[in-house]
N, CA, C and O atoms as a GROMACS GRO file, in nm:
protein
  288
    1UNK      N    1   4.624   4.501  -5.284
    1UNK     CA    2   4.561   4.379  -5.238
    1UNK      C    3   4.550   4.382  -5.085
    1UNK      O    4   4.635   4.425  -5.006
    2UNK      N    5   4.433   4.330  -5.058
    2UNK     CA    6   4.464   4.348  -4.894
    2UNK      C    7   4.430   4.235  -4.827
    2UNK      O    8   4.345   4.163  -4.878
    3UNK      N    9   4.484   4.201  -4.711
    3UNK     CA   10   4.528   4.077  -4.647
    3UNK      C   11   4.376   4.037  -4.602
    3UNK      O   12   4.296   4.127  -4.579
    4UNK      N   13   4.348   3.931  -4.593
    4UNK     CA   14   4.200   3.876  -4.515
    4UNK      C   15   4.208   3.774  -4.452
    4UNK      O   16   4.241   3.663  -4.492
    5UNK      N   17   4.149   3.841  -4.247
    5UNK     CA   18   4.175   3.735  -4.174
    5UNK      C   19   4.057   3.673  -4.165
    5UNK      O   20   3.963   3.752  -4.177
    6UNK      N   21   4.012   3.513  -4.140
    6UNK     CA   22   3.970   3.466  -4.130
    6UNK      C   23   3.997   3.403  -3.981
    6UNK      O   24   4.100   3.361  -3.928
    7UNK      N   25   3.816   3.416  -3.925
    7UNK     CA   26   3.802   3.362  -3.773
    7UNK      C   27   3.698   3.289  -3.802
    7UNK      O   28   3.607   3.303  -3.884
    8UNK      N   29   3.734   3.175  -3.690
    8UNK     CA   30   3.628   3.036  -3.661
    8UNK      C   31   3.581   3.058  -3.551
    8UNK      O   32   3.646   3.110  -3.460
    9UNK      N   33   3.463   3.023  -3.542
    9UNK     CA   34   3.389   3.045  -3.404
    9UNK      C   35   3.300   2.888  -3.394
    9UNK      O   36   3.187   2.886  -3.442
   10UNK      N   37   3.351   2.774  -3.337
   10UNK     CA   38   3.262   2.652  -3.323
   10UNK      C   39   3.130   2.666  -3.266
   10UNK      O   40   3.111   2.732  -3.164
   11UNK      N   41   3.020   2.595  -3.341
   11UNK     CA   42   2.888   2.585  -3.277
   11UNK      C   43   2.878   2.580  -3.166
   11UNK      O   44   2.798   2.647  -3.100
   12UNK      N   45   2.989   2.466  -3.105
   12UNK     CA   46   2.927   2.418  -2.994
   12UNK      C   47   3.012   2.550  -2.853
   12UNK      O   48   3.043   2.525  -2.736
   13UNK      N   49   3.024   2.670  -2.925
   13UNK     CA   50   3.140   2.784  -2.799
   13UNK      C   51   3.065   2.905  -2.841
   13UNK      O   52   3.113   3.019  -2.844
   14UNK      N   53   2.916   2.864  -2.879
   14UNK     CA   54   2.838   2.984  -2.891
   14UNK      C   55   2.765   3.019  -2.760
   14UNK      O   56   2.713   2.920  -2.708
   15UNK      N   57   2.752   3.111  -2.708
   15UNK     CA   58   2.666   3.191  -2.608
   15UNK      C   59   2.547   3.123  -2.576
   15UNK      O   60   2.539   3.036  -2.662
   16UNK      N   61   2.478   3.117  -2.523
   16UNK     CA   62   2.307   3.116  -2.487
   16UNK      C   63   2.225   3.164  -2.566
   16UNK      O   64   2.138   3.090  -2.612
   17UNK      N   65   2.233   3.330  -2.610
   17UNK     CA   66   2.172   3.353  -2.670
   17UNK      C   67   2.176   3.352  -2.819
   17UNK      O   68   2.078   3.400  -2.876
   18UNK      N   69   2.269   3.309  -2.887
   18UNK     CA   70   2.265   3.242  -3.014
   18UNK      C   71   2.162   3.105  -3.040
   18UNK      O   72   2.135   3.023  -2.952
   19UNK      N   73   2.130   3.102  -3.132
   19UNK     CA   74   2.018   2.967  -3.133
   19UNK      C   75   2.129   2.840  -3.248
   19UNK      O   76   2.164   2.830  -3.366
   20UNK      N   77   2.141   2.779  -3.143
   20UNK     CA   78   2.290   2.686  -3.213
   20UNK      C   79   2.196   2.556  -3.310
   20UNK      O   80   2.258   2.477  -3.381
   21UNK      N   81   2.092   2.555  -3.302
   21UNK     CA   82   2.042   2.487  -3.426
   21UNK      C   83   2.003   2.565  -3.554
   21UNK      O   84   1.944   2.508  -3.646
   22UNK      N   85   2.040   2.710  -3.559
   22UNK     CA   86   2.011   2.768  -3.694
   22UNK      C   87   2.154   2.862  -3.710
   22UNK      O   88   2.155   2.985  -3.696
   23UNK      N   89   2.247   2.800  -3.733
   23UNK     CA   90   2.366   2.867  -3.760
   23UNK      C   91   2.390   2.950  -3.872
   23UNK      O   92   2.481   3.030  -3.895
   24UNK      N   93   2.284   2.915  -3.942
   24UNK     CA   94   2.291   3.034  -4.068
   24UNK      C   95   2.230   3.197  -4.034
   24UNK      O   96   2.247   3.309  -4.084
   25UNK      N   97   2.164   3.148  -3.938
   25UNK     CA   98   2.101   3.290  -3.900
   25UNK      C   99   2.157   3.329  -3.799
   25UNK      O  100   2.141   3.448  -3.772
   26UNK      N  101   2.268   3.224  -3.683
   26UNK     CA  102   2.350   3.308  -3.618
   26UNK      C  103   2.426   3.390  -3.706
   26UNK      O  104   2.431   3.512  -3.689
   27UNK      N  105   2.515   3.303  -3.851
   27UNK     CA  106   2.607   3.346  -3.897
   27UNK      C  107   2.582   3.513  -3.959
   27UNK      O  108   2.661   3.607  -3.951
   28UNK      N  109   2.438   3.510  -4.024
   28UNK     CA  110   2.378   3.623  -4.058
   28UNK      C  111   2.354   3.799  -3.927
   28UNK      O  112   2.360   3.921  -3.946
   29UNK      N  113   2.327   3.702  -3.793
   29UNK     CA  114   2.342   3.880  -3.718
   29UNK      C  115   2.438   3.873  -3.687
   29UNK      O  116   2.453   3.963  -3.604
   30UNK      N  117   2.593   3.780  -3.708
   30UNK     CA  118   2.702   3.838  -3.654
   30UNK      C  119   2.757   3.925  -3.772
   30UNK      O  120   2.818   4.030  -3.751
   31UNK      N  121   2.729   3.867  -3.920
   31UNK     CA  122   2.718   4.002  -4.047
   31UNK      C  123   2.714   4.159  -4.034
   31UNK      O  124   2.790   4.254  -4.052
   32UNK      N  125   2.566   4.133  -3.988
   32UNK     CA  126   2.503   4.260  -3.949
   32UNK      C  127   2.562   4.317  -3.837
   32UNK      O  128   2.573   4.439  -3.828
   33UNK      N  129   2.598   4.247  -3.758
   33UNK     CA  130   2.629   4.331  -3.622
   33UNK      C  131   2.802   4.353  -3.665
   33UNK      O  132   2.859   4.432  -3.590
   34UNK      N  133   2.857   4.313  -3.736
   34UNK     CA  134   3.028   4.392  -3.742
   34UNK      C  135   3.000   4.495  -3.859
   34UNK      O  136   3.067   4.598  -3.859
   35UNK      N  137   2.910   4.475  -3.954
   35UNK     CA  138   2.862   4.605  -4.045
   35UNK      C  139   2.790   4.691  -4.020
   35UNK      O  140   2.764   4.788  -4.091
   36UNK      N  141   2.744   4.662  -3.901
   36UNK     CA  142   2.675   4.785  -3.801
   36UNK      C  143   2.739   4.868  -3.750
   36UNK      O  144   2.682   4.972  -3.716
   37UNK      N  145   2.883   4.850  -3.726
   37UNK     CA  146   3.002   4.909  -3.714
   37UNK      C  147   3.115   4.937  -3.773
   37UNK      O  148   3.227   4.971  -3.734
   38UNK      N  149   3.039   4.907  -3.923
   38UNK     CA  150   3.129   4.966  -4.025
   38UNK      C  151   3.226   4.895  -4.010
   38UNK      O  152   3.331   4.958  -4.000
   39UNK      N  153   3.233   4.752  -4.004
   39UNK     CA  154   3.321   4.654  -4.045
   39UNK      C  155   3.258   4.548  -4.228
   39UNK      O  156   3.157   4.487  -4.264
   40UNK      N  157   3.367   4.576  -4.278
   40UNK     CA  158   3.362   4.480  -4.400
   40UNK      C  159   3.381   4.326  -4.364
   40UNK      O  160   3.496   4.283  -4.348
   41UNK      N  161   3.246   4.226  -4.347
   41UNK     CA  162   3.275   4.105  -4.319
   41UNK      C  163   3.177   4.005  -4.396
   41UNK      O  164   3.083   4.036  -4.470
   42UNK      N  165   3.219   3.887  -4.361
   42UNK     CA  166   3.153   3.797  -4.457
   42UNK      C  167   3.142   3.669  -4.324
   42UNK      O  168   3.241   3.624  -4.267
   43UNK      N  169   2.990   3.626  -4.296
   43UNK     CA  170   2.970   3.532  -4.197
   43UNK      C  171   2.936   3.447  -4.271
   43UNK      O  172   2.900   3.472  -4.385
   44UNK      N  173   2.942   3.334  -4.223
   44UNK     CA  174   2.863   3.215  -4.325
   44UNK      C  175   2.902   3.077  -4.198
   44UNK      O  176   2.997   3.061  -4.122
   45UNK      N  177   2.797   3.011  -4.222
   45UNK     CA  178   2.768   2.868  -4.163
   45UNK      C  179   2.872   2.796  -4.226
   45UNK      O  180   2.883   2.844  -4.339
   46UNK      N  181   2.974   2.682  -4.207
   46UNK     CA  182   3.039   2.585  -4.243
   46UNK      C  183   3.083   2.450  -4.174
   46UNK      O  184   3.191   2.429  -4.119
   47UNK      N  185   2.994   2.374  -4.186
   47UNK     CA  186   2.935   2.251  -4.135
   47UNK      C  187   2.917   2.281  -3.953
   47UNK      O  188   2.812   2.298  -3.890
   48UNK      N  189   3.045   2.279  -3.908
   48UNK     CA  190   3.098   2.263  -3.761
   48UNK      C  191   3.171   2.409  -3.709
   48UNK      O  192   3.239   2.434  -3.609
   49UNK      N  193   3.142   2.463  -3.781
   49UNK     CA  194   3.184   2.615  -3.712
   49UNK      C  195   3.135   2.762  -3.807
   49UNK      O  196   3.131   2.766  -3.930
   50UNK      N  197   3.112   2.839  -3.744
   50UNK     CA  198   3.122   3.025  -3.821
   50UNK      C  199   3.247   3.060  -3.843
   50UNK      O  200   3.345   3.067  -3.770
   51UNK      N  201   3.226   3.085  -3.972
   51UNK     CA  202   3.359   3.150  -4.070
   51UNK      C  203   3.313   3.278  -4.066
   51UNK      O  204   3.193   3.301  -4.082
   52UNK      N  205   3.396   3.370  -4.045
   52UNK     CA  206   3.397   3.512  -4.036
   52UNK      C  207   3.500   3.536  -4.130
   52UNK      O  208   3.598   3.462  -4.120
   53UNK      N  209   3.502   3.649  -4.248
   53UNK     CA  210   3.617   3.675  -4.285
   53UNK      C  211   3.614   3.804  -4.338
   53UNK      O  212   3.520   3.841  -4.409
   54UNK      N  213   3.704   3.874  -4.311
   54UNK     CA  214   3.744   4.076  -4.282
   54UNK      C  215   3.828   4.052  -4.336
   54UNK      O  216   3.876   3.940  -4.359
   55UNK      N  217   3.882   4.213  -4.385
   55UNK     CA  218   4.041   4.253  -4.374
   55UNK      C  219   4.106   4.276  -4.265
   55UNK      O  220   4.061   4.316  -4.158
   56UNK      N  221   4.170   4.261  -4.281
   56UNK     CA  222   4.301   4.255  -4.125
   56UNK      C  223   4.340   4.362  -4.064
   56UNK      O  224   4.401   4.374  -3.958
   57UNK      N  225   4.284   4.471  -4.170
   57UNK     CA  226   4.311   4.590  -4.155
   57UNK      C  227   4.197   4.601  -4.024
   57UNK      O  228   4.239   4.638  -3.914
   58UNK      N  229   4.084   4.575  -4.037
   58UNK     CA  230   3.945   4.540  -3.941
   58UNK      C  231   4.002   4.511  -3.817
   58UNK      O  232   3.997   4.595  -3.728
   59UNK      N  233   4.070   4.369  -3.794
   59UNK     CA  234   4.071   4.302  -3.701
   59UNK      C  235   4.024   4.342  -3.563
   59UNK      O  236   3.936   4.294  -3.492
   60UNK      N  237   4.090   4.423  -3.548
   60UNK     CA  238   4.108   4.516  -3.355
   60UNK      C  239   3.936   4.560  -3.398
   60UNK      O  240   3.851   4.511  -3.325
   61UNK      N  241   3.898   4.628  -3.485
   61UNK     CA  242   3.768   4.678  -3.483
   61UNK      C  243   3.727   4.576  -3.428
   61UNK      O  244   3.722   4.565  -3.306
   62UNK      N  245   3.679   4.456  -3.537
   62UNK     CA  246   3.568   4.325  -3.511
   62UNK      C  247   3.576   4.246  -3.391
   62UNK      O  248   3.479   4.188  -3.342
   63UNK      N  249   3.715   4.244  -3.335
   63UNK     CA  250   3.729   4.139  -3.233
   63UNK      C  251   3.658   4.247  -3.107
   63UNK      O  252   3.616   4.196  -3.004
   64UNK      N  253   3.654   4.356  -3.122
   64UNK     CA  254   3.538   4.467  -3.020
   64UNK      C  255   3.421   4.428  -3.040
   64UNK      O  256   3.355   4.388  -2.945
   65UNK      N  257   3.375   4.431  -3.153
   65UNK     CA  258   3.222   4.366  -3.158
   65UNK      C  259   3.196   4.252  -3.147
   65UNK      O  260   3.086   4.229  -3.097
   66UNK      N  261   3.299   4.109  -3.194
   66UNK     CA  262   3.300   3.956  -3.104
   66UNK      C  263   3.310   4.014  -2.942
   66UNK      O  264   3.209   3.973  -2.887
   67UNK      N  265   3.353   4.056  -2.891
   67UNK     CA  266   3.377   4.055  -2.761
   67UNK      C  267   3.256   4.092  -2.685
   67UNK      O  268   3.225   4.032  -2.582
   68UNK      N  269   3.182   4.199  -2.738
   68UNK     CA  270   3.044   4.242  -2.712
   68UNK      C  271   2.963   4.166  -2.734
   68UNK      O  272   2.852   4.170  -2.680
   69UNK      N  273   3.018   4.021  -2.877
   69UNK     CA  274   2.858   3.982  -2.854
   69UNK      C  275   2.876   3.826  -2.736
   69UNK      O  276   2.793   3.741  -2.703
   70UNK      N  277   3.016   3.846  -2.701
   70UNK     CA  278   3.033   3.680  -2.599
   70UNK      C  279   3.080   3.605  -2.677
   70UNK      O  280   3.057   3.486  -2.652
   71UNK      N  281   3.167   3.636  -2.810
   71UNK     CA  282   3.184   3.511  -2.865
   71UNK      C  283   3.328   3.509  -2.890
   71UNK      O  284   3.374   3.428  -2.970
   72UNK      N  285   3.431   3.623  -2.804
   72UNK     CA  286   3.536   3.541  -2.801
   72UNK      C  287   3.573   3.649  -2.686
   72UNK      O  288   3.678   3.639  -2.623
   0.00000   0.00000   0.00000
């Protein structure tokens, strides 16, 4: 079984270049962009913030590609 961390990223602590009135389609290239790097993740819109959720095993990977994209 393997452990799964889950990260929040609030609408309102998104970048510029995110478009903070379509959070489903932010939530969708931050998908693509940690599986672009061969990270296993799951983005999704949830009311007031982006749910990100990996294995933990990931973590150090993904938080390289959050960091690249400005969002933590």
């Amino acid at each position: 079984m393997t452990a799964i961390t889950t990260i929040r990223i609030d609408h309102d602590a998104l970048p510029h270049q995110f478009d903070r009135l379509r959070p489903d389609a932010v939530a969708e290239a931050i998908e693509v962009a940690l599986r672009d790097d061969g990270i296993t993740a799951e983005a999704s819109d949830v009311i007031s913030h982006i749910k990100i959720e990996l294995p933990t095993t990931q973590l150090a990977a993904a938080s390289a590609v959050l960091a690249d994209l400005q969002l933590i």
